[in-house]
C-alpha positions as CSV (number, residue, x, y, z in Angstrom):
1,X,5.8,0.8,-24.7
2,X,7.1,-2.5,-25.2
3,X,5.6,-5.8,-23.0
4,X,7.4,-5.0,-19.4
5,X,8.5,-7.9,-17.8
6,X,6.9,-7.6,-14.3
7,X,2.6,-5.8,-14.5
8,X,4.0,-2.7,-12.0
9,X,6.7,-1.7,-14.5
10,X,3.9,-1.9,-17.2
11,X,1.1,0.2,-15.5
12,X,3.7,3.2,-14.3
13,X,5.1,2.9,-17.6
14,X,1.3,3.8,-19.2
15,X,1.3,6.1,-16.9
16,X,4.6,8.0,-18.1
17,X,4.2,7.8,-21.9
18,X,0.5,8.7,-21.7
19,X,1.8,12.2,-21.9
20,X,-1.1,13.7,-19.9
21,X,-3.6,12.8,-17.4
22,X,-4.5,9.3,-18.0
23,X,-7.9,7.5,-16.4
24,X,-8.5,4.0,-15.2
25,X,-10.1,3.2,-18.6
26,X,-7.7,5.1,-20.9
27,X,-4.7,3.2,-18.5
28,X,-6.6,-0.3,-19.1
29,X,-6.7,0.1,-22.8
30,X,-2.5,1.1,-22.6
31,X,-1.6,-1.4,-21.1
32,X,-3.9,-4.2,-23.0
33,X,-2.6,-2.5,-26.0
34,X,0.9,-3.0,-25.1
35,X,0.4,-7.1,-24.8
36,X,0.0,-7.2,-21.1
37,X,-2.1,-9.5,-19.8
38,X,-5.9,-9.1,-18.1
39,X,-4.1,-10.1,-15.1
40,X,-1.7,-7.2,-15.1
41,X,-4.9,-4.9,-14.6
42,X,-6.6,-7.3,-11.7
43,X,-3.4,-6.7,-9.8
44,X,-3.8,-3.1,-10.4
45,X,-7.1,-2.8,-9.1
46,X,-6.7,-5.8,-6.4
47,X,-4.5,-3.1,-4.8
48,X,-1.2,-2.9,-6.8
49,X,-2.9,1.1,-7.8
50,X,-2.5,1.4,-4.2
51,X,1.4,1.6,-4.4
52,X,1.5,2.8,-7.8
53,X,0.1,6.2,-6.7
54,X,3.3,6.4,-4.1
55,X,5.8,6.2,-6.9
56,X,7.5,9.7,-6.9
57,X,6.5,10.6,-9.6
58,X,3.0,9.6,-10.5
59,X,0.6,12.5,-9.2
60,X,-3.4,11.6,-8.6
61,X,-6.1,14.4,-9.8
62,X,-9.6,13.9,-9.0
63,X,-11.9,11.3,-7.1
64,X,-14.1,8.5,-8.5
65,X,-14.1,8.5,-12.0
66,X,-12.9,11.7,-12.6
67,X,-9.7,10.5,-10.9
68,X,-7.0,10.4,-13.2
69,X,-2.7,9.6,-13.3
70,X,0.5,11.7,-14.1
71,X,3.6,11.7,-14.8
72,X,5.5,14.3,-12.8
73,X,8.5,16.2,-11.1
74,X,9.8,13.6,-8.0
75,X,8.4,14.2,-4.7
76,X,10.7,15.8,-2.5
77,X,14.0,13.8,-0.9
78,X,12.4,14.7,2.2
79,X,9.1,13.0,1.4
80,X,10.6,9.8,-0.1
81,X,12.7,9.3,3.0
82,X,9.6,9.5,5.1
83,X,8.0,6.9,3.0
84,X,11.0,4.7,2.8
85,X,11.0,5.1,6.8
86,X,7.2,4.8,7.8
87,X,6.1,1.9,4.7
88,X,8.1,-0.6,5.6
89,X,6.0,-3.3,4.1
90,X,6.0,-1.3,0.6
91,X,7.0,-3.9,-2.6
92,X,11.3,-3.6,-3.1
93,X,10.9,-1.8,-6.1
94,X,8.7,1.1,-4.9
95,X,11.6,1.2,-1.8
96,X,14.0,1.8,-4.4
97,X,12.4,4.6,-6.4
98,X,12.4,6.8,-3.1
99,X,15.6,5.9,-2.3
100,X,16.8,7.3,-5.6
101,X,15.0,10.1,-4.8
102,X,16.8,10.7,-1.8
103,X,20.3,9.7,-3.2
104,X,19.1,12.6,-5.8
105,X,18.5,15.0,-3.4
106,X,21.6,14.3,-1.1
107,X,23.9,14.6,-4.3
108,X,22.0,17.8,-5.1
109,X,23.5,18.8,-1.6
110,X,26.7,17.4,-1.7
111,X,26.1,14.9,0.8
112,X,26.7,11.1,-0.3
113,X,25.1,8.5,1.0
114,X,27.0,5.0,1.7
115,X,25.9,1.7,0.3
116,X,27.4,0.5,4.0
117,X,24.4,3.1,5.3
118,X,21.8,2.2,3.2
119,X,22.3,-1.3,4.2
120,X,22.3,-0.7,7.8
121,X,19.0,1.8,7.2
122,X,17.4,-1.0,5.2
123,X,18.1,-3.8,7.8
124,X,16.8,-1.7,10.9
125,X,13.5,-1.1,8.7
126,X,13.1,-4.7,8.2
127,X,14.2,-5.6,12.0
128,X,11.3,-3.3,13.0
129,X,8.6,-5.0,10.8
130,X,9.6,-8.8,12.1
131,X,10.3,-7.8,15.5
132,X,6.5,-6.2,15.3
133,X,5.3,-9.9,13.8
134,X,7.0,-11.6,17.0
135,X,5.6,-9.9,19.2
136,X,1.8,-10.5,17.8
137,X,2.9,-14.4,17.4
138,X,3.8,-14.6,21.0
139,X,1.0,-12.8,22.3
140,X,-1.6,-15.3,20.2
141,X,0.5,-18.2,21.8
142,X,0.6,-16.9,25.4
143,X,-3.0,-16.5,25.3
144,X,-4.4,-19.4,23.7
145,X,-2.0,-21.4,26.3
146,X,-4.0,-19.7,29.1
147,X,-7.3,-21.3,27.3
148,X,-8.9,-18.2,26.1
149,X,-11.1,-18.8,23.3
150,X,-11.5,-16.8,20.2
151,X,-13.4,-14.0,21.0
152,X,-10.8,-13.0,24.0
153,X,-8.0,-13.7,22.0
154,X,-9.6,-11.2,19.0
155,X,-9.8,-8.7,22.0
156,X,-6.4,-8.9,23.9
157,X,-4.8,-9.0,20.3
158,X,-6.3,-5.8,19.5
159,X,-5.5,-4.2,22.8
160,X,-2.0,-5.5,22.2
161,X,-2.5,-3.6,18.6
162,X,-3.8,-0.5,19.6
163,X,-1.1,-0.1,21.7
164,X,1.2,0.3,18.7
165,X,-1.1,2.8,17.3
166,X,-2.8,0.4,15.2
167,X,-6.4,0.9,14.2
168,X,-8.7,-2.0,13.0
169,X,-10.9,-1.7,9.8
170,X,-13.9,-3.3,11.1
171,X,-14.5,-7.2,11.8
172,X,-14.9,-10.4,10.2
173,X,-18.4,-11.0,9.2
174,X,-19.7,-7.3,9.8
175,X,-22.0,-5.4,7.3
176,X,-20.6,-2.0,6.0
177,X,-20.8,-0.1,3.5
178,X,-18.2,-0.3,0.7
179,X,-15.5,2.5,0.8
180,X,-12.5,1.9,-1.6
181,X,-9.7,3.7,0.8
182,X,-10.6,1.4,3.6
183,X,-11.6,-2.0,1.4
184,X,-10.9,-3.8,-1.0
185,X,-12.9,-6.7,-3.2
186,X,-12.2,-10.0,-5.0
187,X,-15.1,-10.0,-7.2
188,X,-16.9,-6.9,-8.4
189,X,-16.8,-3.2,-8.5
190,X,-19.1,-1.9,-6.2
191,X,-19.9,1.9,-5.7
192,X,-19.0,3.3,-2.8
193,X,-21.7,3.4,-0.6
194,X,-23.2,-0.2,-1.4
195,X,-24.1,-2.7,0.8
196,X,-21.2,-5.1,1.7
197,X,-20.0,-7.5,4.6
198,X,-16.2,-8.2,5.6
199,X,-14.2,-11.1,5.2
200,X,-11.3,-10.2,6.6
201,X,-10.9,-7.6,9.1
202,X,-7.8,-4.5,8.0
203,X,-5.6,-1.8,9.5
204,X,-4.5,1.6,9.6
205,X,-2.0,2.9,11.6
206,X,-1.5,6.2,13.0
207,X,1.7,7.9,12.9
208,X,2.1,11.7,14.3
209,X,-0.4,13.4,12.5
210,X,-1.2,11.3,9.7
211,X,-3.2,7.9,8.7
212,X,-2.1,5.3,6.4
213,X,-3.9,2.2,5.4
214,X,-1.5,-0.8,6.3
215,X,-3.9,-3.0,5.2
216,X,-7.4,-2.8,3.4
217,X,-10.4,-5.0,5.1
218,X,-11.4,-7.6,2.5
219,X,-15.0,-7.6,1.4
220,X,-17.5,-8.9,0.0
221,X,-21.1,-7.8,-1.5
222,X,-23.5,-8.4,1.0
């Protein structure tokens, strides 16, 4: 494995040649023997692993640190679609590992797929996410006009949210305890369980029957 240009081609890239279940440490010492830089692997676990571990064909074994990272057979067209259609905000070039996926799976059939469609599905997506933006922005405007102060605002806003489905992960200043699938840190690798306070508030958002993390609550070590 040669230096990749960008760190997310270099981790899933670890992750294929590794030839086996590879763990954070063994995936660490890849990619810092490949020439990537220490920075490659704070992205990873600043949250880049997050996305990673949606790419159609890395698999997840284990928790904690028995967790480890494959290389496997592509999800099904059928799951990438749903990904490309629910994670709008995922990064362009994790949008465009489903979407071969899918192009895969539709040749498989018989059934092509039109770059004039995949434009037109690619541009509702997006039209979705900023529309959703708007909407918050003119809602913060329309009631800090009316004079309310923060603590109202915080509240309407989160109505306003939870109308959408969306779930907060807890509030600014708050003490928790530290759970990696709802926070992230700057500094630090707590275990899960320790003492921490938020920084920044997150969300998850509920869709049918499932969960998914939109955004992880920032933390800190209390």
């Amino acid at each position: 494995m040669g230096r990749a240009a960008k760190p997310h081609d270099a981790l899933i890239a670890a992750i294929r040649e590794a030839g086996g279940p590879i763990g954070g440490r063994e995936l660490h010492r890849a990619i810092r023997e490949a020439g990537q830089p220490e920075s490659t692997w704070e992205l990873w676990r600043a949250g880049l692993k997050d996305w990673i571990v949606l790419h159609p064909h890395v698999r997840v074994t284990g928790t904690g640190a028995a967790k480890r990272y494959r290389w496997g057979k592509p999800v099904s067209a059928k799951t990438a679609l749903t990904h490309l259609a629910q994670r709008v905000k995922a990064p362009q070039w994790l949008r465009e590992a489903w979407r071969e996926v899918v192009a895969a799976g539709l040749k498989a059939t018989g059934i092509g797929i039109s770059p004039k469609l995949r434009a037109a599905q690619e541009r509702q997506a997006r039209i979705g996410a900023v529309r959703a933006v708007a909407e918050l922005a003119i809602e913060v405007e329309e009631i800090a006009h009316n004079g309310a102060d923060g603590g109202q605002i915080v509240k309407r806003i989160r109505n306003a949210l939870a109308h959408k489905d969306l779930i907060p992960i807890g509030a600014a200043g708050q003490d928790t305890v530290f759970d990696p699938a709802l926070h992230r840190i700057e500094v630090g690798d707590p275990k899960k369980g320790a003492p921490v306070f938020i920084l920044r508030p997150g969300y998850s958002w509920r869709y049918r029957n499932e969960v998914m993390i939109i955004e992880h609550a920032l933390v800190a070590k209390a």
